[in-house]
C-alpha positions in Angstrom: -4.9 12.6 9.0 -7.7 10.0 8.7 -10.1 12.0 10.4 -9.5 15.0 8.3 -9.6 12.8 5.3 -13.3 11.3 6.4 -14.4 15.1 7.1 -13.5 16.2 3.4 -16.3 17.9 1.7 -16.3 15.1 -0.7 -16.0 11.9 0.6 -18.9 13.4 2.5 -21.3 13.9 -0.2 -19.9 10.2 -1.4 -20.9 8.7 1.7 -24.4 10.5 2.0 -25.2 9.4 -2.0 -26.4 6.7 -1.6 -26.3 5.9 -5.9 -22.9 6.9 -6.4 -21.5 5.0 -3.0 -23.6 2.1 -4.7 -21.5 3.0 -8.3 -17.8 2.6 -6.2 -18.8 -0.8 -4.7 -20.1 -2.7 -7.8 -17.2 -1.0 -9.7 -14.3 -2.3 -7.0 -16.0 -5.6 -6.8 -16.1 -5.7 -10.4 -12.5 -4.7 -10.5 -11.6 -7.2 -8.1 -12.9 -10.2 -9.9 -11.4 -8.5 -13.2 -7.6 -8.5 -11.8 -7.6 -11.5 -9.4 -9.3 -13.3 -12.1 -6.8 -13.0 -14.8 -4.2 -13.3 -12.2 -5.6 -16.2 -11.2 -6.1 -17.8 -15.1 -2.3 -17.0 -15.9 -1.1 -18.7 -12.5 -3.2 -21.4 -13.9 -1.3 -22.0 -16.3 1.9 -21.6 -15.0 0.3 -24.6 -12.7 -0.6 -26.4 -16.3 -3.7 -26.5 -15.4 -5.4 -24.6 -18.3 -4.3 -22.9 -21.7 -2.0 -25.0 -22.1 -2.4 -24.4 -25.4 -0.9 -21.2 -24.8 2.5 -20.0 -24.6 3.1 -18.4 -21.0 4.9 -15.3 -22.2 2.1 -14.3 -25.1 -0.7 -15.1 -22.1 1.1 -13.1 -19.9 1.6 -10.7 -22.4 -2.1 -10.5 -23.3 -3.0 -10.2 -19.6 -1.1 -7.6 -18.3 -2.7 -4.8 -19.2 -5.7 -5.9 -17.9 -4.2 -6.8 -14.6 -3.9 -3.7 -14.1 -6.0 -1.6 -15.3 -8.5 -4.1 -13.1 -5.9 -3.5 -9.9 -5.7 0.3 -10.8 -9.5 0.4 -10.9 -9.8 -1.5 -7.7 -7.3 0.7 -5.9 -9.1 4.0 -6.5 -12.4 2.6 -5.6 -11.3 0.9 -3.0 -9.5 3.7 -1.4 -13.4 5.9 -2.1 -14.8 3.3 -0.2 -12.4 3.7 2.6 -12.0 7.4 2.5 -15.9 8.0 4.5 -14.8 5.6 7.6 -11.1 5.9 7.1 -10.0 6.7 10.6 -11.9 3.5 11.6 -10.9 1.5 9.3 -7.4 2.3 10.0 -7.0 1.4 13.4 -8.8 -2.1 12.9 -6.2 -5.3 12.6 -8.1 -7.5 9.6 -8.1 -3.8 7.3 -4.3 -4.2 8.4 -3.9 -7.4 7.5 -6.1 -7.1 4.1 -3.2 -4.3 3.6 -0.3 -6.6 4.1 -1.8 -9.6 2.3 -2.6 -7.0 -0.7 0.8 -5.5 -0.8 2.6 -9.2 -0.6 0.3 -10.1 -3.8 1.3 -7.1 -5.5 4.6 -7.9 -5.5 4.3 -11.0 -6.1 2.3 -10.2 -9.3 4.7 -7.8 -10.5 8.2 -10.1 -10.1 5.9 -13.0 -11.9 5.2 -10.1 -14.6 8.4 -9.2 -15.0 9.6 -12.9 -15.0 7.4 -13.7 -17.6 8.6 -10.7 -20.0 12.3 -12.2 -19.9 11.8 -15.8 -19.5 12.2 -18.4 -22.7 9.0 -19.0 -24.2 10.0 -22.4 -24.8 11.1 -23.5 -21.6 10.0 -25.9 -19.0 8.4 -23.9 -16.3 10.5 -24.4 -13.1 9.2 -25.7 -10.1 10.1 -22.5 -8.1 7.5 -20.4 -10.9 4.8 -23.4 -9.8 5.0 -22.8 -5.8 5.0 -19.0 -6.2 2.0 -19.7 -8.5 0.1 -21.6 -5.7 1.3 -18.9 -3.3 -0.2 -15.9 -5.5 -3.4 -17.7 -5.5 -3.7 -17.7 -1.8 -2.6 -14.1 -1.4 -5.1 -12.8 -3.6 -7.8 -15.4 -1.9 -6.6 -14.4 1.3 -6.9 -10.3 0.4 -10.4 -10.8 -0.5 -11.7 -13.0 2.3 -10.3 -11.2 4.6 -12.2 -7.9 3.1 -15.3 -9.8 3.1 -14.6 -10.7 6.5 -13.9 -7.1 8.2 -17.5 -6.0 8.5 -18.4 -9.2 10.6 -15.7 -8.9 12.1 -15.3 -5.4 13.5 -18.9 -3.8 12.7 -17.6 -1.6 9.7 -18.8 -1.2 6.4 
């Protein structure tokens, strides 16, 4: 399946362009810091450590979109990144990890999301909300070191 994948007629032409395989890194990077950033700024505050001026269902609220339109854009370059070395990257164990780390985040993400939608705006933000904030930020810190890392790691990339 991954071989077949790598062997399409175009994720062939992506991989041998060298301006458009350019285009799909700089916009999943860019999508990347765009999502885990404003994932990052509303566990922030769920920490109370910044807008705290802000109520955390109206920042959440205001975020969520762009959470994921960033983590939409990120998965479809990301996946145009993969597609030319796919049956490669496939059988490495830090891709696999990246993949577990990513999907743990996700859901993460989403219950938070969907926590913040019903909770009381006025509220004391439970302790519980504060560890899974911590723990969100070192899923998506973990996802992207661990991309950065695969190419040392197992010569892809």
């Amino acid at each position: 399946m991954w071989e077949s994948l790598q062997h399409a007629d175009w994720v062939m032409f992506l991989a041998t362009t060298r301006w458009l395989f350019g285009l799909v890194l700089i916009v999943h990077f860019f999508s990347l810091c765009f999502c885990t950033g404003t994932i990052v700024l509303l566990d922030l505050r769920v920490l109370g450590i910044g807008g705290r001026r802000k109520v955390l269902t109206a920042l959440a609220e205001q975020f969520r979109p762009w959470i994921w339109i960033g983590f939409g854009l990120a998965v479809l370059s990301g996946f145009l990144l993969f597609a030319p070395e796919a049956a490669d990257y496939a059988g490495v164990t830090p891709f696999r990890l990246k993949m577990l780390i990513l999907l743990a985040a996700v859901i993460l993400t989403f219950a938070m999301q969907r926590t913040f939608a019903n909770g009381d705006s006025s509220a004391a933000i439970p302790t519980g909300a504060k560890i899974l904030a911590v723990v969100s930020i070192l899923l998506w810190l973990g996802a992207i070191l661990i991309g950065v890392e695969i190419a040392p790691l197992t010569g892809l990339g």
